[in-house]
N, C-alpha and C positions, 0 to 999 in steps of 0.2 A: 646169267651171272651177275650183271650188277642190279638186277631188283632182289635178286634173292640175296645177294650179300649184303644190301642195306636195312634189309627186313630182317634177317638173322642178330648184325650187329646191333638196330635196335631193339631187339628183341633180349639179346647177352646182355647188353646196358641195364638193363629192369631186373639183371638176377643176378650179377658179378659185378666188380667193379671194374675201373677203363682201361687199369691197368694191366689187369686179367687177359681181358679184351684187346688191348692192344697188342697181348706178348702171343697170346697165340693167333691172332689176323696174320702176325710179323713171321708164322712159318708155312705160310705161303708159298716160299718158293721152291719148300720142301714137295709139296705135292705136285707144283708145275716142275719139278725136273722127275718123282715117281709117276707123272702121266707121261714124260718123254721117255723115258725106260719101260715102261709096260706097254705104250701104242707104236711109239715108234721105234722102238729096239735100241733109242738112244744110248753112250755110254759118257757113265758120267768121267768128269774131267777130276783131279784130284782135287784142283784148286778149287770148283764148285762145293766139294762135299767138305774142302776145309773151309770154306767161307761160311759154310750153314754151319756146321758143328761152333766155330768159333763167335761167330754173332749171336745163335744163342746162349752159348752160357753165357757171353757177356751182356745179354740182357738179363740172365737170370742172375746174374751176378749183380746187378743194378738193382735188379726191383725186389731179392730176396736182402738184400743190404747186404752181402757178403755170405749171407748164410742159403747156399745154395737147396741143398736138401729139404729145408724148413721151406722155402721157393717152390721145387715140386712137389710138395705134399698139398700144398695150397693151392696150387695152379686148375687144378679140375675138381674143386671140393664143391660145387655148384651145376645147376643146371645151365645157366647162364654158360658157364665156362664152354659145356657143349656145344652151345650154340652159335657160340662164336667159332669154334674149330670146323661147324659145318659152313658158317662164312668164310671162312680162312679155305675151304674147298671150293664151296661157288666160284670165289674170286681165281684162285687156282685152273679154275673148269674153264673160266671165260679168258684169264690168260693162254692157257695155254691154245684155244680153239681158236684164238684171232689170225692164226699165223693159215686158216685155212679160208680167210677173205678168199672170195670168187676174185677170179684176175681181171675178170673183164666187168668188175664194179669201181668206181673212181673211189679212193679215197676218203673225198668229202663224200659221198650217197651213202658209203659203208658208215663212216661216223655218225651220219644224221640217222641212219634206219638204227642205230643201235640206242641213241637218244629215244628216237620216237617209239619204237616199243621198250625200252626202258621207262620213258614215261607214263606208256595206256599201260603195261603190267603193275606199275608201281600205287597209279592214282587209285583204282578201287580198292586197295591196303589202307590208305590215306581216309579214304570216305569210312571207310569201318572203324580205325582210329579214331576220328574226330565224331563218328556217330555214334558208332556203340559201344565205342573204349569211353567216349567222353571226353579224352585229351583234345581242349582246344588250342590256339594259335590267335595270337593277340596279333591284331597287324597293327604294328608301330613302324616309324624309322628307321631304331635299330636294328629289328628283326626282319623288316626287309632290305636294309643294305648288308646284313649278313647272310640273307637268301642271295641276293645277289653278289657276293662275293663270293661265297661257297660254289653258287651256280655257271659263273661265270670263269671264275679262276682254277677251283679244284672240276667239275663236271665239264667244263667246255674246254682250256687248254690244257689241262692235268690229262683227261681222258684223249684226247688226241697224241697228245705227246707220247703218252703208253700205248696208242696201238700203231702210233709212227714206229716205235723204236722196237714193237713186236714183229710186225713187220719186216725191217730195214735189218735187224738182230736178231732175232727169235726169242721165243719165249724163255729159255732156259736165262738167257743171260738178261735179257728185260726186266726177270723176274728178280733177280740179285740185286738192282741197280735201286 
């Protein structure tokens, strides 16, 4: 889930724009509460299905400036747009499947294994990138205290926090928050 979803959204970013990209990544947790209805017989709550119905139009209500309709005609007029919706799944997939941690792995070993093959899955994507795409990576200052801020703050406390609270809450509701 998280190497295919960062490979997908890089991927949507090269054929749509961020904003495309970000509205549909944002319905997410339409499919982590359609994988809780379909695997696990879950029923959804009203307030769940009013939350998703209301935060979207209200993003589409944001990013079509008012003019909703003109908003979905737009919204999947790209390839790119696809490919974000199958990220907006991956992430979906990975949400939803944290809640089935082995009991008898700690916490931190379950975080770290999802790191470490998050990172061997992701790095030979990276090596094709930078060799055969040709997209290089300047190493400067800037770009790597922003590696490491990204790395550190969104990849290392963000990703913990989110399978803390998948965990401790379940998916359904982690995914709303």
């Amino acid at each position: 889930g998280v190497t295919l979803f960062n490979l997908f959204v890089y991927y949507a970013l090269q054929y749509t724009t961020s904003t495309n990209t970000s509205i549909i990544i944002s319905i997410f947790p339409m499919f982590v509460l359609a994988l809780g209805v379909i695997i696990n017989n879950d029923k959804l709550k009203k307030s769940q299905l009013y939350s998703i119905i209301f935060s979207f139009i209200g993003v589409l209500i944001i990013v079509s400036h008012g003019r909703i309709l003109e908003g979905l005609s737009e919204l999947f007029s790209s390839t790119g747009d696809f490919i974000a919706l199958a990220a907006s799944l991956c992430w979906a997939i990975y949400v939803f499947t944290v809640k089935f941690k082995p009991t008898n792995l700690s916490f931190r070993s379950f975080a770290y294994s999802i790191f470490l093959i998050g990172t061997i899955l992701i790095f030979p994507l990276y090596l094709v990138d930078v060799f055969y795409l040709d997209h290089t990576f300047e190493l400067s200052m800037l770009n790597m205290s922003v590696i490491f801020c990204l790395g550190f703050g969104v990849s290392l406390i963000g990703m913990m926090s989110l399978n803390l609270s998948i965990l401790k809450i379940g998916p359904n509701t982690s995914a709303m928050l």
